[in-house]
VOTI-624379 format. One line per field, with one value per residue (C-alpha): residue in three letters; y, z, x negated; residue number from 1; chain. Coordinates in steps of 0.02 Angstrom, whole numbers, plus 50000, padded with zeros to 5 digits. Layout:
N
gumi: [Ala ...];
v: [Y ...];
w: [Z ...];
u: [X ...];
drenza: [NUM ...];
kevo: [A ...];
end
This chain:
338
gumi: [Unk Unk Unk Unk Unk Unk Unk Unk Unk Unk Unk Unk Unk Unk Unk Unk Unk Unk Unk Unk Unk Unk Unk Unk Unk Unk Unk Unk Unk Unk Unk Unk Unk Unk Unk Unk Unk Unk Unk Unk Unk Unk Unk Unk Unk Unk Unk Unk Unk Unk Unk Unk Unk Unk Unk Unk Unk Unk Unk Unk Unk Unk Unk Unk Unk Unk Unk Unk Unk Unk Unk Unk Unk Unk Unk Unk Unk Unk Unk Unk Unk Unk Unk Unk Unk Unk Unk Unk Unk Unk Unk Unk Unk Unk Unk Unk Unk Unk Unk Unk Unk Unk Unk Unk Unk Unk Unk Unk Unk Unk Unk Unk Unk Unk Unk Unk Unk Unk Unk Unk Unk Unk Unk Unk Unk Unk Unk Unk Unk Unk Unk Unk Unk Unk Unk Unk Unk Unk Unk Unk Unk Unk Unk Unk Unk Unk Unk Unk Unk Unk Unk Unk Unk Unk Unk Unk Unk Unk Unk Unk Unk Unk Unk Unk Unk Unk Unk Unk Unk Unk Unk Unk Unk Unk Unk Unk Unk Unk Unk Unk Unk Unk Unk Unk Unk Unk Unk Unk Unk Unk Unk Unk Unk Unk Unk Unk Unk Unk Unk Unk Unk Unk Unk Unk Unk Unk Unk Unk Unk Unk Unk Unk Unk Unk Unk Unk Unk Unk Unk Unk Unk Unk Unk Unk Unk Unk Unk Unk Unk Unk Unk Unk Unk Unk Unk Unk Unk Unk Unk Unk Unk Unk Unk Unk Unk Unk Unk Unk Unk Unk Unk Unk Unk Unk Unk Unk Unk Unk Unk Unk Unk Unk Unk Unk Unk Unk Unk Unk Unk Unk Unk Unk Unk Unk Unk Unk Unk Unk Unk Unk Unk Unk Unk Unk Unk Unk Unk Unk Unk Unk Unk Unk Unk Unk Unk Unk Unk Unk Unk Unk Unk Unk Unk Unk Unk Unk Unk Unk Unk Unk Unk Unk Unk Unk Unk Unk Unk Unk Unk Unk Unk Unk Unk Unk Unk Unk Unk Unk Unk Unk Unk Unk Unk Unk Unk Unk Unk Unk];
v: [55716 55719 55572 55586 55652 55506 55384 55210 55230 55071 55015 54987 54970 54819 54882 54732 54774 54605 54543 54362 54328 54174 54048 54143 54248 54128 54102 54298 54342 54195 54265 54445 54369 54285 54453 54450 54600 54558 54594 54775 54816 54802 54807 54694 54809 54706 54803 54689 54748 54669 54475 54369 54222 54199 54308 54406 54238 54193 54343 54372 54177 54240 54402 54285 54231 54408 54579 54681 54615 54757 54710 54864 54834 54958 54979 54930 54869 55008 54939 54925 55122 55169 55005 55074 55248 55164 55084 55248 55344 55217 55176 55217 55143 55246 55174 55090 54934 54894 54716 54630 54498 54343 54379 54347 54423 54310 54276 54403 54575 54698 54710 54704 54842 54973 54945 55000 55139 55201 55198 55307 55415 55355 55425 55286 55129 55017 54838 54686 54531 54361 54293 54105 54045 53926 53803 53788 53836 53765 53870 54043 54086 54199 54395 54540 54643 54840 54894 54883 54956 55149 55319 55423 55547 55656 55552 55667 55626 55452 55445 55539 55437 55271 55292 55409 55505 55365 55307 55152 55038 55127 55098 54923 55004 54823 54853 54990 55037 55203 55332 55379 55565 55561 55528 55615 55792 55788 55746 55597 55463 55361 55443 55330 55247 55048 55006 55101 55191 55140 55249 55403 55392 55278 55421 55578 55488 55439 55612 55718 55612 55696 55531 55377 55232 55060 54888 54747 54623 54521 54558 54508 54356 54392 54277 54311 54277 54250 54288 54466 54611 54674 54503 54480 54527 54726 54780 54953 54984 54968 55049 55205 55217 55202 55328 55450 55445 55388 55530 55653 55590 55602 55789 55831 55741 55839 56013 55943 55925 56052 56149 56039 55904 55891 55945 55791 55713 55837 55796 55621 55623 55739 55622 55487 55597 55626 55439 55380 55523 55488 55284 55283 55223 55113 55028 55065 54946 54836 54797 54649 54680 54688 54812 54930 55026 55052 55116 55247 55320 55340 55430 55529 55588 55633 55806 55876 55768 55841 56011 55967 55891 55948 56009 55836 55763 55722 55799 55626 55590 55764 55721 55549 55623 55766 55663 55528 55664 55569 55437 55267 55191 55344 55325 55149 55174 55311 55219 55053 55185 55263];
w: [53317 53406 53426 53610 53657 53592 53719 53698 53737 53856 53930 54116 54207 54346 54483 54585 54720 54764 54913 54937 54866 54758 54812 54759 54603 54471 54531 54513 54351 54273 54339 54246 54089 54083 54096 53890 53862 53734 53791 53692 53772 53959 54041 54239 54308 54453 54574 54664 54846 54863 54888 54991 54909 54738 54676 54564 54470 54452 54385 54280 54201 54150 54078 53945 53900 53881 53820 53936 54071 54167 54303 54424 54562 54702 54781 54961 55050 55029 55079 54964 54964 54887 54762 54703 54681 54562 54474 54443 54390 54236 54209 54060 54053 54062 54227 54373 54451 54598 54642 54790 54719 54849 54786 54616 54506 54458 54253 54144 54267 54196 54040 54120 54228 54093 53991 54135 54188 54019 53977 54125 54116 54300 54397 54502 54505 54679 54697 54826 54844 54886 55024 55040 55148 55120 55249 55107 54958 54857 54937 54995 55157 55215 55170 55199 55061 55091 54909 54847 54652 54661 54545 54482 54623 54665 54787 54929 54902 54912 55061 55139 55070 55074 55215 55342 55328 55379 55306 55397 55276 55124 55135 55023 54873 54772 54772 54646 54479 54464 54325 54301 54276 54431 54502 54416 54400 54585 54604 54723 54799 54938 55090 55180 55294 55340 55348 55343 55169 55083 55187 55148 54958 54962 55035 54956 54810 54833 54893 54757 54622 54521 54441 54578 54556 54666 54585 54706 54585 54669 54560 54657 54755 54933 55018 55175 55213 55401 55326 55289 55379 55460 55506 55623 55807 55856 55848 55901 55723 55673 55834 55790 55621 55711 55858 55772 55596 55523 55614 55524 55371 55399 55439 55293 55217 55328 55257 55057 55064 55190 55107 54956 55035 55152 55317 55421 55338 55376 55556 55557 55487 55637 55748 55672 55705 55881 55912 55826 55946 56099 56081 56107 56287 56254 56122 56234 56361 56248 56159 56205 56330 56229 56087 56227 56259 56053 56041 56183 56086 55925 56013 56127 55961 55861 55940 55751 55811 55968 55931 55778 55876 56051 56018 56006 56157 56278 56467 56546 56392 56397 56559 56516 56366 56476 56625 56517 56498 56683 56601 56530 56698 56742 56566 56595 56779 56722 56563 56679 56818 56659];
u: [45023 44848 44791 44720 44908 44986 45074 45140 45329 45390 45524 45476 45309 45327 45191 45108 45015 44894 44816 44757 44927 44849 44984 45127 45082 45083 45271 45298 45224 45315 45472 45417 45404 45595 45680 45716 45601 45482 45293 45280 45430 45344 45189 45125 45016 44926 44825 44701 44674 44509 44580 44463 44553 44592 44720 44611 44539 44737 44785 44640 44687 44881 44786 44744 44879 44982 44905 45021 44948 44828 44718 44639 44533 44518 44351 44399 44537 44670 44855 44989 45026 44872 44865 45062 44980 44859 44982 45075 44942 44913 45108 45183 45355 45517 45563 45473 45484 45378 45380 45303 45177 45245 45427 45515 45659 45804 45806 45866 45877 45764 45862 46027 45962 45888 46028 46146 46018 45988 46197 46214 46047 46016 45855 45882 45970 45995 46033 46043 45919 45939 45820 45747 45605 45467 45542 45699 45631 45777 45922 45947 45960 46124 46095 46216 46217 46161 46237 46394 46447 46469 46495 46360 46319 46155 46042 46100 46269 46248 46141 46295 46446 46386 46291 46347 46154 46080 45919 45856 45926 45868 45665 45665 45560 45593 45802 45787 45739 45652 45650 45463 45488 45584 45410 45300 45410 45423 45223 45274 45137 45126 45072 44891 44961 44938 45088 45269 45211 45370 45494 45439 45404 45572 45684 45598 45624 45813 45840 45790 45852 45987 46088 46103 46218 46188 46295 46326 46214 46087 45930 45786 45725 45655 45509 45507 45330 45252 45088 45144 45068 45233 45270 45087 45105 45086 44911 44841 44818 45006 45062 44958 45032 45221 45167 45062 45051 45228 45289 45195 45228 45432 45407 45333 45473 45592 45500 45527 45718 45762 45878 45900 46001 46150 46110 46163 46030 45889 45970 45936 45760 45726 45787 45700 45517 45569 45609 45442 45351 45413 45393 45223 45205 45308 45210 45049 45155 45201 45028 44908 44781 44643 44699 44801 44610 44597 44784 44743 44582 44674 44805 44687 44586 44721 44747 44833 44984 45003 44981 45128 45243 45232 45419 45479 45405 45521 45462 45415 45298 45213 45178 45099 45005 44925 44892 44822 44660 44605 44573 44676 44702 44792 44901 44917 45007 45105 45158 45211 45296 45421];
drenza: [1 2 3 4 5 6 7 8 9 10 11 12 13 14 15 16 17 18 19 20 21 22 23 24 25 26 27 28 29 30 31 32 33 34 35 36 37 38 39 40 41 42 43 44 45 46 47 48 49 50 51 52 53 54 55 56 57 58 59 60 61 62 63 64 65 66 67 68 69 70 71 72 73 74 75 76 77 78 79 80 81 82 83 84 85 86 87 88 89 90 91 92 93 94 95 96 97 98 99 100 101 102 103 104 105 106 107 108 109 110 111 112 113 114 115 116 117 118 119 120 121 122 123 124 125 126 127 128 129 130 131 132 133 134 135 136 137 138 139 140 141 142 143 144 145 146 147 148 149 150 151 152 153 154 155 156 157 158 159 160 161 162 163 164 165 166 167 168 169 170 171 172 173 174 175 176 177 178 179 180 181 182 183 184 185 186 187 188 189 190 191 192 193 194 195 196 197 198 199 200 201 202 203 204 205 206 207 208 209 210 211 212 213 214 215 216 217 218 219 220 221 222 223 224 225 226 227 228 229 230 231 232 233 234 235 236 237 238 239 240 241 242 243 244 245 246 247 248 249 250 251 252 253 254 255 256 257 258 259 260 261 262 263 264 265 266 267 268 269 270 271 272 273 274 275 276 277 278 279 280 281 282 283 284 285 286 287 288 289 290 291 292 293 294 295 296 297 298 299 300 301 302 303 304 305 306 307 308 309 310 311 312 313 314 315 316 317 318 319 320 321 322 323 324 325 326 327 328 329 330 331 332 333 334 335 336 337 338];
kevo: [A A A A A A A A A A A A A A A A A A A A A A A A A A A A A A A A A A A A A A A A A A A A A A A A A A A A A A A A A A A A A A A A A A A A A A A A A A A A A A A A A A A A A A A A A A A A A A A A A A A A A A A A A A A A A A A A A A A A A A A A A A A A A A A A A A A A A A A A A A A A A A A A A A A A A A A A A A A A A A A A A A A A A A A A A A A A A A A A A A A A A A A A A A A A A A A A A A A A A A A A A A A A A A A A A A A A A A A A A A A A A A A A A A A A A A A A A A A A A A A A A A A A A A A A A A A A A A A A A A A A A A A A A A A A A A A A A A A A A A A A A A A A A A A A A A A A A A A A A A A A A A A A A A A A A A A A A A A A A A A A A A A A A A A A A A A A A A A A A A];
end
């Protein structure tokens, strides 16, 4: 074999994306390397997202101390999307994990998991979490569980069953164990967005994957953060992701399974572009004063969205998107007055 085609075969490739995450990653890591894998078996690929604190200098200290550790900087501030698309595009392990760097996994999991993914050639294997906050570090706080222990079915099929088409609940990229060719056959990525990334990649995924089984295990441990970016008040930034972009992003979804999946679910993405369109006033409403003027140019300059989805605009928010061409005042009253 050629040397320069050669590829180190591994087990899984854990996928960190890391920003100013310095108080909780030592915990994390730690909790990658009890999962009873030895270290050729695995690699930690940690993608720093330009930290202003010390996460980098933390991680760089446990590179040290274990050879499978891989540290990648991006060149700006990207958002976790683009640091997981990093991470893929160096990942060499039969399946993916991607792990949020202020959570942890519980002892053990990773080999309980490939051995049940590999026994049942799974594309893609989905599990529950357990949840605790920093207030009570020492007990768990009171979760429902989404999954409960199925067949082997096609993604589209399970999306149907155990959910009725519905895909709100199914966005939580850290409840499931991917199969890298899964990925890489089907060319997915994480679209650029700020925040809201995870849904699409988390449902094309789910829905073109041939071999899906979720257990009712509790795998992974849950912080839930306050310092998180979907956690921080509405900004005009996030709002214009929600309004403007996020939509966008689930029709091109829509256009990539149309056809291939059941059609109540093509349904219910649809719907789910129409709500995100049409509940832009009422995040203009809803915004502080002083980002409501910045949320109103980003929507006034994106004229790609309107032209795509002028279908899906309801006939009161036509009206408010055209009138708001007089000016934001005019937007504003209108926007109050519906």
């Amino acid at each position: 074999m050629d040397k320069n085609t050669f590829k180190i075969m591994l087990k899984l490739s854990f996928i960190l994306p890391c920003y100013n995450v310095a108080r909780y990653i030592n915990d994390c890591l730690d909790s990658l390397y009890a999962q009873n894998l030895s270290e050729d078996e695995f690699e930690v690929i940690c993608v720093n997202d330009c930290s202003t604190d010390d996460t980098r200098e933390v991680i760089a200290s446990k590179q040290k101390m274990h050879g499978n550790l891989i540290l990648l900087d991006q060149p700006r501030n990207m958002y976790s999307g683009a640091a997981r698309n990093r991470g893929l595009d160096v990942a060499q392990g039969d399946f993916i994990w991607f792990v949020d760097a202020d959570d942890k996994l519980k002892s053990g999991m990773a080999q309980h998991l490939l051995d049940l993914a590999n026994a049942r050639n799974l594309d893609l294997l989905l599990f529950n979490y357990d949840e605790f906050s920093e207030a009570t570090p020492d007990r768990f706080n009171i979760v429902k569980d989404i999954f409960r222990d199925t067949e082997v079915m096609t993604g589209s099929d399970f999306v149907e069953q155990e959910f009725h088409c519905n895909l709100s609940h199914l966005s939580l990229l850290w409840l499931r164990l991917f199969r890298r060719s899964l990925i890489e056959e089907n060319k997915i990525r994480f679209p650029d967005l700020y925040i809201s990334q995870d849904c699409p990649f988390a449902w094309e995924t789910l829905l073109l994957a041939t071999r899906v089984k979720s257990i009712s295990e509790r795998c992974y441990v849950y912080r839930a953060n306050p310092q998180s970016i979907t956690a921080k008040k509405n900004t005009a930034k996030k709002a214009a992701v929600w309004s403007f972009q996020f939509p966008v992003e689930l029709a091109k979804l829509k256009g990539k399974v149309n056809g291939r999946v059941a059609e109540g679910i093509v349904q219910q993405i649809d719907a789910n572009v129409r709500f995100e369109v049409n509940e832009f006033a009422k995040r203009y409403r809803q915004l502080p004063a002083e980002e409501k003027s910045a949320y109103y140019k980003a929507m006034r300059n994106d004229k790609s969205w309107f032209k795509l989805f002028c279908s899906y605009l309801s006939r009161k928010n036509r009206m408010i998107y055209r009138l708001g061409r007089l000016g934001e005042s005019v937007f504003a009253i209108l926007s109050d007055r519906f």
